[in-house]
N, C-alpha and C positions, 0 to 999 in steps of 0.2 A: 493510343493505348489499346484500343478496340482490333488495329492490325496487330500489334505487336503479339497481343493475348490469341489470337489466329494461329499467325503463320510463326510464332516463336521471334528469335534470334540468333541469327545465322553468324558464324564467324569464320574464318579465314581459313582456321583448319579442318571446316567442312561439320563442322558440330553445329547442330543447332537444338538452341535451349527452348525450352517448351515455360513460357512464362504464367503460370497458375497463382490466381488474384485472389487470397483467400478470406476476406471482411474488410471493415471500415471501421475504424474507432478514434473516437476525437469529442470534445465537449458537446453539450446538446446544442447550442445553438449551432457548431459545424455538420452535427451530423443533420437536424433538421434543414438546412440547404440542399447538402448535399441527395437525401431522398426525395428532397419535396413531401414536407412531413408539416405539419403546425408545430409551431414553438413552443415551448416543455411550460407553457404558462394561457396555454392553450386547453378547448375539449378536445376529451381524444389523444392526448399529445404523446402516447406511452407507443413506441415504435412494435411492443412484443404482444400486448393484451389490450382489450377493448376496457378500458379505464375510460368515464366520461370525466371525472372529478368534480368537485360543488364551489362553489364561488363566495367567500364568506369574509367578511372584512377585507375588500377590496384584494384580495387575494385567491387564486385557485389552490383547492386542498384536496388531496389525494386521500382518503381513509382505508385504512385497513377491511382486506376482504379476504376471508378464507380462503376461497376458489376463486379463481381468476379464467376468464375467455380467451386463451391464448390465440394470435394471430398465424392460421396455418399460412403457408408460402403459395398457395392456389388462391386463395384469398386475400394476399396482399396484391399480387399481381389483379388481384379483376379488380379491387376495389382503387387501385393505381390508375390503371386503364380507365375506370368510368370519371376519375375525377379529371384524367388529362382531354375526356371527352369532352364532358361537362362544363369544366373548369369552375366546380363548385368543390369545399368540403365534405366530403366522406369519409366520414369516421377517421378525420384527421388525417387522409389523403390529400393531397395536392396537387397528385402528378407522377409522371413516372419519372424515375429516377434516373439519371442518366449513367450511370454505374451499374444499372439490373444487366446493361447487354457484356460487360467486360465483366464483373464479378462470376468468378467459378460455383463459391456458394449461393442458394437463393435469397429474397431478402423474405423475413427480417432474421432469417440465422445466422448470417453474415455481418452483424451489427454485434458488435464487441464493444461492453459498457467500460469505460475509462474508470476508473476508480479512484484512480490520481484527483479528478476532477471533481466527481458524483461522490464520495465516498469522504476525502479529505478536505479537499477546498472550499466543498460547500457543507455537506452535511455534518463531520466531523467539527468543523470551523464555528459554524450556525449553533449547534447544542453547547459546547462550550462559554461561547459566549454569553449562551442564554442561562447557563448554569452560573457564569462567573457576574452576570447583571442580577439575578432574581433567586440567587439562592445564598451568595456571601456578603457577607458584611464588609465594608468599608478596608479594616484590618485584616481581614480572611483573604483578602483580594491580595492585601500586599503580599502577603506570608507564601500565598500559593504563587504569587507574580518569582519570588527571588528562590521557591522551591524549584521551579521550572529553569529558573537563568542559572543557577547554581550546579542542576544534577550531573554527575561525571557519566560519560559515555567508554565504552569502549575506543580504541584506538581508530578502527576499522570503519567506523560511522563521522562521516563527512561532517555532518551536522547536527546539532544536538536541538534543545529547545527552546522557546522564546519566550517571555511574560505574556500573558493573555492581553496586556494592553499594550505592545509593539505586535496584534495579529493582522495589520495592516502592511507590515513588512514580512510576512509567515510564508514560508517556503514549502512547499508540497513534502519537501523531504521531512522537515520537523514538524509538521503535523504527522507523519505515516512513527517518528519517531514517539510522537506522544501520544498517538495512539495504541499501537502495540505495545507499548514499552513504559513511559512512564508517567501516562495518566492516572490509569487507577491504585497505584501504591500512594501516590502525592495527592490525589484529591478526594480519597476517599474518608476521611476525617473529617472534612468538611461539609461533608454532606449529609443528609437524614439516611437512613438505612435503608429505606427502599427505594429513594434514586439512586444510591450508591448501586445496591445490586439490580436495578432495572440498566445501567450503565454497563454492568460486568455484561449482560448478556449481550450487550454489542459488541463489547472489545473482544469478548471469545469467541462470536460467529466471525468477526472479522480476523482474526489469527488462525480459525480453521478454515475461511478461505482463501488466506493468504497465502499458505505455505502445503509441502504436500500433504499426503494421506493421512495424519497424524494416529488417525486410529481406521486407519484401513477401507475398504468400500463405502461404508458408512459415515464417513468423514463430513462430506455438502450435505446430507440429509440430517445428521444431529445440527451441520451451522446454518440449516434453514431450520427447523424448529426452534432455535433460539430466534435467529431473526425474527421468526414470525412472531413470538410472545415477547421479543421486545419492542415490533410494529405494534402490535394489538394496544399494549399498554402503554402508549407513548404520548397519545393524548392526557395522561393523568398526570404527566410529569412537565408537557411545554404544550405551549397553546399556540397555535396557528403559524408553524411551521412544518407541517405535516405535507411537506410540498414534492416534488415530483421526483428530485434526489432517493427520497426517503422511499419512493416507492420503489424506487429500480431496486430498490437493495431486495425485494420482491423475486427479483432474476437472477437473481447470483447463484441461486445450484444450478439451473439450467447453464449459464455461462462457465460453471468450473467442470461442470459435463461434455461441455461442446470444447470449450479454447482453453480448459487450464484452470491452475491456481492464478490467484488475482495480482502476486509477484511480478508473474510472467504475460500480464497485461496491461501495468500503466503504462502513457505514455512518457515516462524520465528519459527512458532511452532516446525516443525520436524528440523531444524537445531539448536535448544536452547536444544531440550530434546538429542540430539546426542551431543551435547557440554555436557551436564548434564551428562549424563553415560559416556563417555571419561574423564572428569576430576573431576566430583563430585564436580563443585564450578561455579555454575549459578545465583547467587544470592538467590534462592530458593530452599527449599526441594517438596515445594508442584506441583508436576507437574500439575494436571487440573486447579492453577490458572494460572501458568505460561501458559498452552494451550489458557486460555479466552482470559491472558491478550496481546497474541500476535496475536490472531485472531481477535479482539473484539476491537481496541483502538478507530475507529469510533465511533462502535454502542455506545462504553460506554461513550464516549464525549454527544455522543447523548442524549440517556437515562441511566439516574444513575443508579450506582447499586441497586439493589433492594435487597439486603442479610444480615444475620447475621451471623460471625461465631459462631459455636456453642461454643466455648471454651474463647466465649467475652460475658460476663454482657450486653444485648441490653439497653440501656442510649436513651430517649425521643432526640428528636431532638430540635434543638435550639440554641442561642446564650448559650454561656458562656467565663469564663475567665475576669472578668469584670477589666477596665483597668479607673485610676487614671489620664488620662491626660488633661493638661488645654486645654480647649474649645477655636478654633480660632476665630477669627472675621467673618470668614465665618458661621460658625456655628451660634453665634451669635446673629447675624445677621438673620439667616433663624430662628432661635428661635425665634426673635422679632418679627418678621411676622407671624409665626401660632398661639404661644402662649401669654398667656395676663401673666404670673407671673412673679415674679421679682429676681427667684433665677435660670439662665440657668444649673448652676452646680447639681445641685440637679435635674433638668426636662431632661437633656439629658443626659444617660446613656453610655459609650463607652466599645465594647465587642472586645477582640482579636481574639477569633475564635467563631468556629458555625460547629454544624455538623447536617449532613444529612446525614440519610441510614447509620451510623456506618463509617461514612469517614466525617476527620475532616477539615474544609477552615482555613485557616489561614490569621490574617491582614495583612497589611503592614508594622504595629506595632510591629506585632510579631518578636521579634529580632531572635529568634531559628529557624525560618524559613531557615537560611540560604537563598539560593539563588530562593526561592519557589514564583512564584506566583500565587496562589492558587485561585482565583477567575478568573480570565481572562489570555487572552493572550494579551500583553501591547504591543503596536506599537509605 
């Protein structure tokens, strides 16, 4: 790799590509290998700031700190170099990294936190759980279990969500789906009023750095002041999980500063196309839409697609599928009031789907939908 990042790669037709190696991101225990770093259960184990953390019921806890000693890149490098001298820990050094000589960026800038991993698998996973053992009741459990297996999804989303007690089978995707989307409408009834809103303030720093600018430059700096006052106050709500996940969420404006919204950095994409070449049965052949559609499920919520494939007849946008069914009293009724004529069946027209941009919505009518709900998400 070390030549390759040198001298490029040369092809046939006399081009040759210049191969620029831009981060590393992967769960902590990959990334801690890969630097020679101490394990995220470790002192010191925080790859960006000098965090020692405290050791308190057989566990390492991370606490909340205003200001943080960020790790400049002159400083990782010497504190690298004394420990691969040494071969002692330094400030949670181990060694130098054998990636410092191929990566383009320095380290630790070049260290892209997963969120896939850090954010849903564990910490998202962790508080739930801890809310649905020590905050519901017996019957609250169930209610929230069949709120969760019940709720409808739009068409577009892969996967919906699971009962809190099948999250031994819980897939990265339906945790990112129940956290953005349909945690806190479904379980905030159940909860006292100031977990409920000590919770809003995560799922909204996590939606404003998940998706782009929502409110413009300012966008990481409002979702790191929530982060921060919901780090701060997080000890009042769970007890000794304050662990190293929870800190990284610490980094996240500086990460949507450096590589992006947090969309455009889990690993879905490289763990679906590693699923795809292992078994050859991903639901797709086409890999760059499988890349969009695992990097992209915000933005595309956001804004529609804009595409045609080339191998689909492009069709005008608009209602169609026109549907035969008798007009309620509501309808009616709002037909008596705008309109003056005397035949509602003939003036109000009903359509079962409608497509925009080469992607079709479907009614409620539509019986082929199976379990689709195509227009919204229904609470």
């Amino acid at each position: 790799m070390a030549i390759f990042s040198i001298l490029g790669i040369p092809t046939r037709s006399g081009i040759n590509y210049k191969i620029l190696i831009y981060g590393l991101t992967g769960d902590c225990p990959a990334i801690k290998l890969a630097i020679k770093h101490v394990n995220h259960q470790g002192y010191w184990c925080c790859w960006f700031c000098y965090i020692r953390g405290v050791h308190i019921h057989h566990k390492r806890q991370y606490y909340f700190k205003k200001e943080l000693a960020l790790r400049s890149a002159a400083e990782y490098a010497l504190y690298s170099h004394e420990a691969e001298e040494t071969k002692t820990n330094i400030y949670g050094h181990l060694g130098v990294s054998p990636l410092s000589v191929i990566i383009d960026v320095p380290l630790p800038r070049c260290l892209v936190i997963d969120y896939m991993h850090v954010s849903l698998l564990r910490h998202t996973r962790t508080v739930i759980q801890y809310i649905y053992g020590n905050f519901l009741k017996p019957k609250q459990r169930e209610e929230l279990d069949e709120l969760f297996r019940n709720q409808p999804f739009p068409h577009i989303f892969n996967r919906k969500m699971r009962p809190v007690k099948e999250f031994s089978y819980c897939k990265a995707t339906e945790l990112r789906n129940m956290l953005l989307y349909g945690l806190l409408p479904l379980i905030r009834l159940f909860l006292p009023i100031e977990c409920a809103a000590h919770r809003e303030l995560y799922v909204t720093a996590m939606r404003l750095f998940h998706g782009p600018r929502t409110i413009g430059n300012d966008t990481e700096t409002v979702a790191n002041e929530l982060m921060a006052m919901y780090y701060k106050h997080h000890t009042l709500f769970y007890e000794n999980i304050q662990n190293f996940v929870l800190h990284l969420h610490s980094h996240f404006m500086d990460q949507y500063r450096l590589h992006g919204s947090l969309s455009n950095l889990g690993t879905f994409g490289q763990e679906s196309l590693i699923g795809h070449f292992a078994n050859n049965r991903n639901g797709t052949r086409n890999l760059g839409q499988l890349i969009i559609n695992n990097y992209n499920v915000d933005f595309t919520i956001v804004n529609q697609l804009h595409h045609h494939l080339s191998d689909v007849p492009v069709k005008s946008n608009g209602l169609f599928d026109s549907h035969d069914a008798l007009i309620n009293n509501f309808l009616l009724k709002t037909h008596d009031d705008l309109c003056f004529c005397d035949n509602a069946n003939q003036c109000i027209r009903i359509y079962r789907r409608y497509r925009i941009d080469a992607m079709i919505y479907h009614s409620l009518i539509y019986h082929r939908r199976g379990s689709s709900k195509s227009y919204f998400v229904q609470y």
